[in-house]
N, C-alpha and C positions, 0 to 999 in steps of 0.2 A: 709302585714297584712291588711283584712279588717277592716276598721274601720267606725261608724256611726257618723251621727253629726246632728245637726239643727241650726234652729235661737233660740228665748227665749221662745218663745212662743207653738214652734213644728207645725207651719204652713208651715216652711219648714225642711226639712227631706232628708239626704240623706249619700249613702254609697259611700267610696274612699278606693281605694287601694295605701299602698304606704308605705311607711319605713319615718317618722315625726321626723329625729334625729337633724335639723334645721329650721328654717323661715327668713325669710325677714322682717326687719322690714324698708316697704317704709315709707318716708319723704316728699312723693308727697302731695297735699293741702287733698285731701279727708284721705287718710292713715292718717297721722297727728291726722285728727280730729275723727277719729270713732277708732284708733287703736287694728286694726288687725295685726298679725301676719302672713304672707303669706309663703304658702308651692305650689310649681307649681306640677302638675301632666298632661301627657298625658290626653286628654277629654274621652275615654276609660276607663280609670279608676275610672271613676263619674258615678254616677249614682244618677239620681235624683227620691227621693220616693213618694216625693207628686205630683201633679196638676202642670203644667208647670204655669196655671193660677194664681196660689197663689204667685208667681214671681211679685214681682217690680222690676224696670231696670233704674237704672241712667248710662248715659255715660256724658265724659265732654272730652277738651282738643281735640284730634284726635274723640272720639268718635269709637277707635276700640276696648276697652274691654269693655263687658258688664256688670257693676258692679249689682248685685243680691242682694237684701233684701227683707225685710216682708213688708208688707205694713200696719199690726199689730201691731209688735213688735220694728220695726226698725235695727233690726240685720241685717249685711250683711254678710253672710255667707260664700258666693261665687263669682267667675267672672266665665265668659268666654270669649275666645278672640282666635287667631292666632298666631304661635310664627313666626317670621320674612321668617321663610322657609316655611309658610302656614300649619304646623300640628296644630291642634285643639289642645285647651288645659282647663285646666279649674284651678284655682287661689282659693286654701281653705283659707279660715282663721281659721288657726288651735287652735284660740281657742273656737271656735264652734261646735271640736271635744274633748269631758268630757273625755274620755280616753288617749287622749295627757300632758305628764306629763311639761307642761311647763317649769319649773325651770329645766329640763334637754337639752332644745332644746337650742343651738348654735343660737344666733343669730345675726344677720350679718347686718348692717344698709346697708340701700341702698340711692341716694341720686335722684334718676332719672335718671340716666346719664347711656349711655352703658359704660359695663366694659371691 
């Protein structure tokens, strides 16, 4: 299923493909504090609608995912980053997609830790 999404403010904008019947809820220091709910998708599947410029980029820690917000609003949308075998992938927080029925998604804590 296509589905659209943004930040609060619709500075950022964009459409994902993907079946949202769970998320991740990381325990890492930024997750914690901005809590999003994380759904992973192949980078393929993103598509970003607005201005790559309209992108703020925090990275910390490794510095390999590139965490995406507004620089408006403060929402952080999305990442990008590499999954460990090198496919591109892109990191929603599903609840910056309004058509995602939250109280239905399974969600699963995560602690940082490979599983």
């Amino acid at each position: 299923m296509l589905y659209e999404g943004s930040c609060h403010c619709g500075n950022i904008e964009f459409e994902v493909e993907g079946e949202f019947t769970s998320a991740l809820d990381c325990n890492c220091s930024l997750c914690r504090r901005r809590g999003g709910l994380l759904a992973f998708v192949p980078r393929d599947k993103f598509t970003l609608k607005t201005p790559r410029e309209n992108l703020s980029t925090y990275t910390f820690n490794t510095h390999s995912i590139q965490h995406r917000f507004c620089g408006t609003c403060g929402v952080a949308p999305f990442a990008e980053a590499q999954m460990p075998d090198g496919a591109e992938m892109a990191c929603i927080n599903v609840r910056c997609i309004p058509a995602v029925d939250l109280a239905s998604l399974e969600i699963q804590p995560w602690d940082g830790q490979s599983r």
